[in-house]
C-alpha positions in Angstrom: -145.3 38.5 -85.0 -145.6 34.7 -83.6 -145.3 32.4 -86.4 -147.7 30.1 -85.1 -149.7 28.8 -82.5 -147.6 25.5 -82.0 -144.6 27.9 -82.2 -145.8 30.0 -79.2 -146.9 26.9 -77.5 -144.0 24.9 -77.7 -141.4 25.6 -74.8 -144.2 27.9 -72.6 -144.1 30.9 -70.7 -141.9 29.2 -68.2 -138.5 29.9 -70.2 -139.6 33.3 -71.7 -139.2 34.8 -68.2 -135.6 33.6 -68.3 -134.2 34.7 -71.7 -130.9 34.5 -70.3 -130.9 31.0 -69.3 -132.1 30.0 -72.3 -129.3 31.8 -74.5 -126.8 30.3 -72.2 -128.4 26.9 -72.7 -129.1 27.1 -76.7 -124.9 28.6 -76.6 -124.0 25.4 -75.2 -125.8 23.5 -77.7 -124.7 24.9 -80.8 -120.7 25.0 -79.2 -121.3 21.0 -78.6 -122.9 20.1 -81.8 -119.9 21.4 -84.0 -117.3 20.9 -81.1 -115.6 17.5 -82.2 -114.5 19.0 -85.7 -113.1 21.9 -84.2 -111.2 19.6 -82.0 -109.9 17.9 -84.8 -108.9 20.7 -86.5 -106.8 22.2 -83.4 -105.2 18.5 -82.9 -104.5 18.3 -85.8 -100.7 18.2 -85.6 -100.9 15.5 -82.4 -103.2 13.4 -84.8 -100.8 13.8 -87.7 -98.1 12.4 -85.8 -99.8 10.1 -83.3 -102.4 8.4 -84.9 -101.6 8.2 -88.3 -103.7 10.8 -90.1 -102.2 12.1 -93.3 -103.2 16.0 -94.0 -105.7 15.3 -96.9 -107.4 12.3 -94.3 -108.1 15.8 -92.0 -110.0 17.2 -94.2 -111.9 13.8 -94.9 -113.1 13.9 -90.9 -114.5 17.2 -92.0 -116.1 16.1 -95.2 -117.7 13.1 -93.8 -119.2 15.1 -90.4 -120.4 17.8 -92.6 -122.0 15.4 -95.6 -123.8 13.4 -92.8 -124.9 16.9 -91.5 -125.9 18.0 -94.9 -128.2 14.7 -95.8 -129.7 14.5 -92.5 -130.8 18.3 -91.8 -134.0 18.1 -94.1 -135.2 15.3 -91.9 -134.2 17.2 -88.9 -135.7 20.1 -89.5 -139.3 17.8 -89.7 -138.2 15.8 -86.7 -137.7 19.2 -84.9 -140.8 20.6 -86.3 -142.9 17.5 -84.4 -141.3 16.9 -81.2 -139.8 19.9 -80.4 -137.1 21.8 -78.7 -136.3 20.3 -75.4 -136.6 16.7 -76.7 -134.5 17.7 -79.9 -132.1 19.3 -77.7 -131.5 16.5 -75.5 -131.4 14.3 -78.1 -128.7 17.0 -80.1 -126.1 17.0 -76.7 -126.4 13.2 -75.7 -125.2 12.1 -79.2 -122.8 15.0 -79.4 -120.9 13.1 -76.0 -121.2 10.1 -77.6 -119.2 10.8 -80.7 -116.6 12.8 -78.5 -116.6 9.9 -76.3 -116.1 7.6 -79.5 -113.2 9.7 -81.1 -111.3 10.1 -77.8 -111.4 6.3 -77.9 -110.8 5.5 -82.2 -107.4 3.3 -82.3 -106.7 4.3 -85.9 -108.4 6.8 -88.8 -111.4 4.5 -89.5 -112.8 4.8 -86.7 -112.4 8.4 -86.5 -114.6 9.0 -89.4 -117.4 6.8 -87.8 -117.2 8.8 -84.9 -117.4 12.4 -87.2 -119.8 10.8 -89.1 -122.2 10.1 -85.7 -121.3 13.7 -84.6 -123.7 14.9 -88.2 -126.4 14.3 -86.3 -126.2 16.8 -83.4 -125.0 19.1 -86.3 -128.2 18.2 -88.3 -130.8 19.2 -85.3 -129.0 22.4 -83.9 -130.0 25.2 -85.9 -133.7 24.1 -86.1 -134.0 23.2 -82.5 -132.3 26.4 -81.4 -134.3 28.9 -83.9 -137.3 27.2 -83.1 -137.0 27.4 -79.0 -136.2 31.0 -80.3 -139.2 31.5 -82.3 -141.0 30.2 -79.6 -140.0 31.7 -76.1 -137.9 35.3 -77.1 -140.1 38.3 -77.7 -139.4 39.5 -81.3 -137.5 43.0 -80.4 -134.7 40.3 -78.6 -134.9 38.0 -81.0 -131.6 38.8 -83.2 -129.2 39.2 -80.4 -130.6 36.3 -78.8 -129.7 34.6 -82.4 -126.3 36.2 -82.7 -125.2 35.3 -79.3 -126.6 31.4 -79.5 -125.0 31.4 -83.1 -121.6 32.2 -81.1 -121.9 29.0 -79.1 -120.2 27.4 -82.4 -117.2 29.7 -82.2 -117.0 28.9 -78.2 -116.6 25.5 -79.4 -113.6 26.6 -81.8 -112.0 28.4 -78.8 -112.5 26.1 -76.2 -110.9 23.3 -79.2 -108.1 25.9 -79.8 -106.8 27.1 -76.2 -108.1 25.0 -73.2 -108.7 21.8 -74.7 -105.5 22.3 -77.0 -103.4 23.3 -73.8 -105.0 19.9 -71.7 -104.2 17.6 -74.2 -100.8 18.9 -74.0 -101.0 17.7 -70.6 -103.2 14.8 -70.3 -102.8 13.5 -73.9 -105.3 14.1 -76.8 -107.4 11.5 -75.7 -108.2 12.8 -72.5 -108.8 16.4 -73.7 -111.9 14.8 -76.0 -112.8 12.5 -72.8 -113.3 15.7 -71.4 -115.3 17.2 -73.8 -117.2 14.1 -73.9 -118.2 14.4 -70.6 -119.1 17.9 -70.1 -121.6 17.2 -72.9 -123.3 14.4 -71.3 -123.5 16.7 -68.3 -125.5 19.6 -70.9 -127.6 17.0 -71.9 -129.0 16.4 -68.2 -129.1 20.5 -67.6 -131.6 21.0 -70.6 -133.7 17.9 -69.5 -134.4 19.6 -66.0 -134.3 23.1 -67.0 -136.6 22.9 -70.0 -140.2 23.0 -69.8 -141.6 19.7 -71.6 -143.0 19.9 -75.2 -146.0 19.4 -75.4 -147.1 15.8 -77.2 -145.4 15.0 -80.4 -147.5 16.3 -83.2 -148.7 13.9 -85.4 -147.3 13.3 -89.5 -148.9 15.6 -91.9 -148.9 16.1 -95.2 -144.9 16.5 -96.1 -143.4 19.8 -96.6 -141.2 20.3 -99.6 -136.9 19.1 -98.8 -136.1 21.6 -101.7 -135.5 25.1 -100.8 -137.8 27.6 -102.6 -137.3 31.7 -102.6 -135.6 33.7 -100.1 -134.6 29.8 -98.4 -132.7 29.0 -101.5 -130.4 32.2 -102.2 -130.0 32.0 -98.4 -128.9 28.0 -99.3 -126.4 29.0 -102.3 -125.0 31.3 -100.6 -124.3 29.3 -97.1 -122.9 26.7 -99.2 -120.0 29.4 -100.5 -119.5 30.4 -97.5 -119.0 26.8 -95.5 -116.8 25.8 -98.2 -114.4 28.7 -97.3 -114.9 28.8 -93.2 -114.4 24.7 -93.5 -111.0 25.1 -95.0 -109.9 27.7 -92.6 -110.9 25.6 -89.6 -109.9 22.4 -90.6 -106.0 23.4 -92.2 -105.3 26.8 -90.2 -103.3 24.8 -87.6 -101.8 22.9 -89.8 -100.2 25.7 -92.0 -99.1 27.4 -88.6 -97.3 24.2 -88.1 -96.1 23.3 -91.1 -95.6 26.7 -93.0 -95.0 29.1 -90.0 -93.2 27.2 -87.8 -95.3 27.3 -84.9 -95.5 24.8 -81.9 -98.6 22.7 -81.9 -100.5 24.6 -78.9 -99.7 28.2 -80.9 -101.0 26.5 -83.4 -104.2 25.7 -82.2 -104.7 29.0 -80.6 -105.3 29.9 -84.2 -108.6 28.2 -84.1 -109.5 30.0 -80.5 -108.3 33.1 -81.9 -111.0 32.7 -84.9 -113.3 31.7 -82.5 -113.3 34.4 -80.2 -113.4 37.1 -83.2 -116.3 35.1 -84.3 -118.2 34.9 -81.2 -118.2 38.9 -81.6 -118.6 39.2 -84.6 -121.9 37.0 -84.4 -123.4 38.8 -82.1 -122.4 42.5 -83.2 -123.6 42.0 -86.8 -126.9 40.0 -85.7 -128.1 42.9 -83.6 -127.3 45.0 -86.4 -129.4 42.4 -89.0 -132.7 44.7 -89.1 -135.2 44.3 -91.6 -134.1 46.7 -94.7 -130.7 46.3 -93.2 -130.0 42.4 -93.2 -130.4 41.7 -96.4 -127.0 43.1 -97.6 -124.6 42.2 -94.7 -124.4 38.7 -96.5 -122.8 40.6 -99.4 -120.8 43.1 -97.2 -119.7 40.1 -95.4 -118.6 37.9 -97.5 -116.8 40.3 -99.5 -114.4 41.0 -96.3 -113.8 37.1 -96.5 -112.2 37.3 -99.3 -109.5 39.9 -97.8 -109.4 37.2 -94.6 -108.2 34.7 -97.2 -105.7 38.2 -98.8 -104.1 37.8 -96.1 -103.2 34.1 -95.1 -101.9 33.7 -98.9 -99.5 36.6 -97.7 -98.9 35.2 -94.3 -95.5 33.0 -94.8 -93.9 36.2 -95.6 -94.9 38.0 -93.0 -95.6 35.3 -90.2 -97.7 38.2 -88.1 -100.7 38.0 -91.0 -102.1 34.9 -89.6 -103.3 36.2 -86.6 -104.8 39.4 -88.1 -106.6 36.8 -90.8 -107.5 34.3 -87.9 -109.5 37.6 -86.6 -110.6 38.4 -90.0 -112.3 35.4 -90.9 -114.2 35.2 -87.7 -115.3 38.8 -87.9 -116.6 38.2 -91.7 -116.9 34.9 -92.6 -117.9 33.6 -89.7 -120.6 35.8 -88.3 -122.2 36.0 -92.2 -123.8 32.4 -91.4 -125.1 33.9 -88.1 -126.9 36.6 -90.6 -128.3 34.4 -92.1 -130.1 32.5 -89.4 -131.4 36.1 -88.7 -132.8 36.4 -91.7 -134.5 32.9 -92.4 -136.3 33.8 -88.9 -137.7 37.2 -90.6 -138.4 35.2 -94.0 -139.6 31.5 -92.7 -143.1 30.3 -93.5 -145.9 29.7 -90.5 -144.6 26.6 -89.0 -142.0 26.2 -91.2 -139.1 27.6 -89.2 -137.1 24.4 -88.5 -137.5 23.1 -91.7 -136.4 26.1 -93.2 -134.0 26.8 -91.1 -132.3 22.7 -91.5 -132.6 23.6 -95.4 -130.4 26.7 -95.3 -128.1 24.8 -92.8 -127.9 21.8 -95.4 -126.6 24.4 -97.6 -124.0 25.3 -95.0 -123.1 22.0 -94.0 -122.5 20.7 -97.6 -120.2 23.7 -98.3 -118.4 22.3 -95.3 -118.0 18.7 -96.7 -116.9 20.0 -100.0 -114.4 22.9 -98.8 -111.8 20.5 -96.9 -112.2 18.1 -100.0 -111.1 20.3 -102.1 -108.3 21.7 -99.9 -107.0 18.7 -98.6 -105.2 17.7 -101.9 -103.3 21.2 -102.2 -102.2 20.5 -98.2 -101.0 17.2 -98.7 -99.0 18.8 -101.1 -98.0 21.0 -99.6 -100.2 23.7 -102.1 -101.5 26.4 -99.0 -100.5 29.0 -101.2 -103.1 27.3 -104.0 -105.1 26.2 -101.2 -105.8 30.3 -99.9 -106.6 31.3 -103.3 -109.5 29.3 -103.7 -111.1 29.7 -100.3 -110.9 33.5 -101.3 -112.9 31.9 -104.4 -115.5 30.7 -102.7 -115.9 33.5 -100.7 -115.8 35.9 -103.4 -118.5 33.8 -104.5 -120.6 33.9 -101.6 -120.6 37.4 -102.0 -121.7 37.7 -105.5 -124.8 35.6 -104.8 -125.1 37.7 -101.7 -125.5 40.6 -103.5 -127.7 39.7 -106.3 -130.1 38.5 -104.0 -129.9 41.7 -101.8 -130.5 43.5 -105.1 -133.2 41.3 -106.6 -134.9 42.0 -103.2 -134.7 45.6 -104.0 -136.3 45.4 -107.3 -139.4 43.8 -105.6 
């Protein structure tokens, strides 16, 4: 069923011909907005040794990106809601190149953060611009693997941070790897402003929709914010503890993060096709319940050095494709018109668990903790799964 007439309206007929250019296009997006933590992440043992940046200071870059994410995402969702997808996606990849073009350049770590913290704003527009190009131009029955498969654009960026980029800046320098990055972004940016149709004109203010998440938007929101705290952790400090607690090199290292990000990429799409009405609304649950054994087995990974791969996979699989769930669902639960803002709110949720997550971790890392540090990501997840769960059932008793 179309959500609205604006919604149906708003990229035209034009792009639902070419569903497949569109996917590839909103993949790109979501892989760029997120790209420049996941790059931090994977260089994180050049950047520790290079530039300065102490292990708890990594999980700062995170904590600021993801907080500026979190504060701005309500607003996005409205700006999203008015101007619409191409403009929003433009507007998402041309900052996304600038802050990759900033980092690559920061001479020490305070500049770093005010490159992460311009970076919140492409993460702040991608979900609502994406869903709501989605809602707009894909045909309802192609709708979830459409969503599962853009969703993965976030774990191409963790791959392409974690092998190609990781193994260029062991040849160019770490600086050139994010010029890189930089670049091919600014190229995105002119792709989607030839190959999108044009919105139509910006719709004028109305009366304000509500920033605070009601029903089905707020369990959804509790439960994302669980969930980033865990995934946050494991994406900014995996490397790290492959370095410093498994002895591995720093490019073996990083592969950690590509690793995740290809099991991610299919676990997003296999477990979005499978998100069906009567069926979605207990893989968040089922999900984040495997988390927990992802985090089982990076606790017992210094014995048994093997374990961090097979958790690597793990946490992608579960973790990982559980916030691509539940994009599916705010899309079968969202209001008329509402579904950027509801889809920025459940984000927000998402994006503060990421500020928080590394926060909390960092301290046990500088320490040297990972053992600490591993039992309370499988806190939060554990977590994530009980409100998961309770919702699931709550929904049942209605």
């Amino acid at each position: 069923m179309d959500r609205s007439t604006a919604e149906r309206a708003t990229p035209g007929g034009a792009v639902e011909g070419a569903t497949g250019g569109l996917t590839a296009l909103l993949t790109g997006a979501m892989a760029f907005s997120m790209l420049q933590l996941f790059l931090l992440g994977a260089l994180g043992p050049r950047l520790v040794g290079e530039l300065g940046v102490s292990p708890a200071l990594l999980g700062w870059t995170t904590t600021v990106g993801f907080g500026t994410a979190a504060v701005l995402s309500p607003l996005g969702g409205r700006l999203v809601d008015r101007i619409g997808p191409r403009r929003s996606l433009v507007l998402l990849l041309s900052v996304s190149a600038a802050a990759l073009a900033l980092i690559g350049a920061a001479p020490g770590p305070g500049y770093l953060l005010a490159a992460v913290a311009l970076g919140g704003l492409p993460q702040a527009l991608a979900n609502p611009a994406t869903n709501k190009a989605i809602l707009a131009a894909v045909p309802p029955g192609r709708r979830g693997p459409v969503t599962g498969m853009k969703q993965s654009g976030v774990q191409l960026g963790a791959f392409a941070a974690g092998l190609p980029l990781t193994a260029l800046a062991g040849g160019i320098g770490w600086r050139g790897a994010v010029w890189t990055a930089a670049a091919t972004a600014a190229l995105a940016a002119v792709c989607a402003l030839r190959a999108l149709p044009a919105d139509p004109q910006a719709a004028p203010a109305g009366a304000r929709a509500s920033l605070v998440p009601r029903g089905d938007i707020a369990w959804l929101a509790v439960f994302s914010l669980f969930l980033g705290c865990g995934i946050a952790s494991v994406n900014t400090y995996v490397a790290l503890f492959g370095a410093q607690r498994l002895g591995m090199g720093p490019t073996a290292a990083g592969a950690l993060v590509a690793v995740l990000g290809v099991a991610g990429i299919a676990g997003r799409v296999g477990w979005s096709r499978a998100a069906r009405p009567g069926r979605a609304e207990w893989l968040p649950g089922a999900l984040a319940a495997g988390a927990v054994g992802a985090a089982v087995l990076l606790l017992a990974a210094p014995g048994a050095g093997a374990l961090v791969w097979v958790a690597a996979v793990a946490v992608g699989v579960f973790a990982v494709s559980a916030n691509a769930v539940s994009m599916v669902l705010v899309m079968q639960r969202s209001a008329p018109g509402r579904a950027g803002q509801d889809s920025a709110l459940v984000a927000a949720g998402f994006f503060a668990g990421f500020a928080v997550g590394p926060l909390l971790f960092g301290p046990l890392a500088n320490a040297g903790h990972y053992g600490t540090g591993w039992l309370l990501v499988a806190a939060e997840f554990g977590a994530a799964g009980a409100v998961g769960v309770t919702w699931a059932m709550r929904g049942r008793g209605r």
